[in-house]
C-alpha positions in Angstrom: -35.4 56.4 42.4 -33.8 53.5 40.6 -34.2 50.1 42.1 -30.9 48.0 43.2 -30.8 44.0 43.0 -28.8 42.0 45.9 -26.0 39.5 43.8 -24.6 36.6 45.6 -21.6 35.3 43.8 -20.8 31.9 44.1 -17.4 30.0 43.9 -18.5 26.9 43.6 -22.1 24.9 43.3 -24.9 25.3 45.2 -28.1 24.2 45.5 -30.6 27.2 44.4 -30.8 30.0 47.0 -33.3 33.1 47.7 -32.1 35.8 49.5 -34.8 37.7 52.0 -34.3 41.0 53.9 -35.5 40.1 57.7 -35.1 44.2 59.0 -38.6 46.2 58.3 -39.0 48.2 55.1 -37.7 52.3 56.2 -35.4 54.5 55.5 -31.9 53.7 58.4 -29.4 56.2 58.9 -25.7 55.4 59.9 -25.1 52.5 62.3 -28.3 50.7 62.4 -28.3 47.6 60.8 -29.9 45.0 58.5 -30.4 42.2 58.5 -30.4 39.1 55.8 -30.9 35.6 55.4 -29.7 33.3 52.5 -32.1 30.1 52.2 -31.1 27.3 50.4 -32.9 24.7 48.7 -30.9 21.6 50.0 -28.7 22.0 53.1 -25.1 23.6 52.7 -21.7 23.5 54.4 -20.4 27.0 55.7 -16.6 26.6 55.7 -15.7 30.6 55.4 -16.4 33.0 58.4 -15.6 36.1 55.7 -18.8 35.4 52.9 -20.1 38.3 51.9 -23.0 39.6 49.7 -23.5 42.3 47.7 -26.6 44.8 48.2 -26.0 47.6 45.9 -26.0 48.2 42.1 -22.7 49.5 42.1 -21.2 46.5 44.1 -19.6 48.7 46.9 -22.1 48.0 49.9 -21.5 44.2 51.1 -23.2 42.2 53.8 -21.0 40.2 56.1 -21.7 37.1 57.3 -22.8 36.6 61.0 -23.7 32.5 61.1 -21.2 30.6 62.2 -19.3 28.5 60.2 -21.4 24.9 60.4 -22.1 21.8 58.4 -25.8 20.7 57.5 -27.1 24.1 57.9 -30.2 25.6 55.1 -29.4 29.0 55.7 -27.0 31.9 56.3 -27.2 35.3 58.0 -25.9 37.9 57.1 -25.8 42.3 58.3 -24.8 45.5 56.8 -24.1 48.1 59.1 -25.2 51.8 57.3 -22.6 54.4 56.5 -22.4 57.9 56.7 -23.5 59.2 53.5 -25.1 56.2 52.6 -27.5 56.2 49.7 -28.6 53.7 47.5 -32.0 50.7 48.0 -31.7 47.6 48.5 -34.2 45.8 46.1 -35.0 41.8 45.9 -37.1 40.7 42.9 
């Protein structure tokens, strides 16, 4: 199948970033979760409650964020709860 890249837009600058999957490689059907966690190379401010990343190719599947908002902080969790009919992979190169 084709592969999918995670994009995480940024308004403004930040220090460079990688983006890791913490839930186990398988296949999840609607209502599990996974799980993600933003690392950044020099320690950030999280002022938004609402970020959100995009897992999916065609932009419509988006993690929410579930740290809290904090100062001084390296990285940032986030979750994406599977739909029904859900069907694409979430790929990190």
């Amino acid at each position: 199948g084709a592969t999918e890249k995670v994009e995480l837009y940024i308004k403004s600058s930040f220090p460079k970033f990688s983006v890791e999957c913490t839930s186990p490689d398988g296949h999840y059907v609607a209502e599990e979760k996974i799980a993600f966690k933003v690392h950044f190379e020099e320690n950030v401010n999280v002022t938004d409650s609402n970020l959100e990343i995009i897992i999916s190719k065609d932009k419509k599947h988006k993690a929410k964020m579930t740290s809290s908002v904090a100062k001084n902080v390296s990285s940032i969790d986030f979750e994406y709860t599977v739909q029904k009919n859900d069907n694409f992979t979430v790929f990190f190169s």
